[in-house]
N, C-alpha and C positions, 0 to 999 in steps of 0.2 A: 446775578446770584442764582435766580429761580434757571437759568441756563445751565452750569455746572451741577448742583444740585438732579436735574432731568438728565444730562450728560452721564455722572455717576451711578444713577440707579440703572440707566440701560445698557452699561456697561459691565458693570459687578456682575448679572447672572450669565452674562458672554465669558467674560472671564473665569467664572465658577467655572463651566462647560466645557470650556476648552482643556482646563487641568484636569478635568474629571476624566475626558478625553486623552489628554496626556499618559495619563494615570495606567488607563486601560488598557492602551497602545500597546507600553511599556511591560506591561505584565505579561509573565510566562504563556504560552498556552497551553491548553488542556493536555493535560496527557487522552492519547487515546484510551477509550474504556479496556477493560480486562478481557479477553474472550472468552466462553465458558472450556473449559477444557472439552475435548472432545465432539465440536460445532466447527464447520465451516470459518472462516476466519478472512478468507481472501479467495479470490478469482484470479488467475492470470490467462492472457490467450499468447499463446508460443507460434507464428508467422513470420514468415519473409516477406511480408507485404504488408508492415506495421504498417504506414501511411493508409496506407487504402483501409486499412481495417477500423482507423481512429477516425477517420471521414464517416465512413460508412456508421458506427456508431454513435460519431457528435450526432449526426443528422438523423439515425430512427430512433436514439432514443433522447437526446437534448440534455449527451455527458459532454463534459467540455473536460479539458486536459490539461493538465503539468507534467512536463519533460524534469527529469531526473538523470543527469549527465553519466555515466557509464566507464567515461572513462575514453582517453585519447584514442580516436579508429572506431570506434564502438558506435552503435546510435543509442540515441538515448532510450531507456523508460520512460514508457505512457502511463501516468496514472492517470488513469479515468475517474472524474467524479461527476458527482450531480450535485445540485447546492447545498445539500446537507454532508454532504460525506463523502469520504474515496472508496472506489467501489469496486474497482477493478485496475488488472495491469496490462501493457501490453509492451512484449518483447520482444525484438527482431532475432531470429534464427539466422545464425549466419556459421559456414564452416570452418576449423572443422568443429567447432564445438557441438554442431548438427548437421549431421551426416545429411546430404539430400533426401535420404531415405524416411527420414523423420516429417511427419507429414504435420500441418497446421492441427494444433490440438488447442484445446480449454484444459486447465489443469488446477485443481480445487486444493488449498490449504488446509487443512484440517488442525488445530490448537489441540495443541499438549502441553502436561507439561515440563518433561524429559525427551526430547528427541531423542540423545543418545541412547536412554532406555528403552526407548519405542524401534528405534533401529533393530538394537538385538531383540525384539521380540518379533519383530518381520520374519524373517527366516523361520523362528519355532514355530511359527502360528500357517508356515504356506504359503507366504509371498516373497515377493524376488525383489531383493535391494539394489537401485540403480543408482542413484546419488548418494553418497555417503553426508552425515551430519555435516556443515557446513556455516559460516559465520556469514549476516548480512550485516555489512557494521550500522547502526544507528536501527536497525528493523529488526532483529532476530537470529536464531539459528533453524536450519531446515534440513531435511533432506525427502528424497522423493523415492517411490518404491510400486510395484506394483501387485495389487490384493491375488487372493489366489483365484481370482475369477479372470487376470488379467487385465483388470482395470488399473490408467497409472493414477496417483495421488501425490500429494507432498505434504508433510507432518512439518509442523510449524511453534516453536516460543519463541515468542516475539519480547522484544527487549521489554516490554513495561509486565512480564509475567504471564500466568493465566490464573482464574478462577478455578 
């Protein structure tokens, strides 16, 4: 008796654990936080030498990576992360969508929260729209432009909003 009795109490807080476990598993994840409108938002690097470039970064800076399918012919997206968070992307340039003349760039997100109305304000304000607004299904809408200094950028609401 004094066997079952030792049996049951060592097992109840195992079984507690495991459903607590269960529980947690199960449960949604976080939405990502809100970006402050007008803050950086994302990184992308745009190369025809994704591989080498994801090496080269797991290893000077200790991101490791998830592939995000693209689509049949396509290679994938790199999201780069570090153990708290996704940090960055990386994209393979391929033609024609990038002309050879398109050199390996960094290219910075910036959170809004109206693309479309930040679009028509590119032009008033002196800079040159190169992507028009655009849907990323499950991430956002964007489009890319460049400032009247000639810098390019890409303007970003991301599906969970902005602050």
């Amino acid at each position: 008796m004094a066997r079952k009795v030792a049996k049951k109490a060592t097992r109840k807080p195992a079984k507690k654990a495991a459903k607590k476990a269960a529980r947690k598993k199960a449960a949604k994840p976080e939405a990502m936080p809100k970006p402050a409108h007008g803050t950086f938002m994302w990184y992308e690097l745009m190369t025809r030498e994704d591989e080498a470039a994801m090496t080269f970064f797991e290893k000077l800076l200790g991101w490791t990576h998830e592939d995000w399918p693209l689509g049949a012919g396509k290679a994938p997206y790199r999201i780069m992360k570090t153990p708290q968070k996704s940090v960055a992307g990386i994209m393979k340039m391929t033609e024609p969508e990038f002309p050879a003349a398109v050199p390996t760039h960094w290219c910075g997100y910036i959170a809004v929260r109206d693309v479309d109305a930040s679009w028509k304000l590119i032009g008033e304000l002196g800079g040159e729209q190169i992507h028009p607004p655009t849907d990323i299904p499950e991430i956002g809408r964007f489009c890319i432009f460049k400032d009247p200094t000639g810098a390019v950028l890409a303007l970003m609401t991301p599906v969970q909003g902005v602050v």
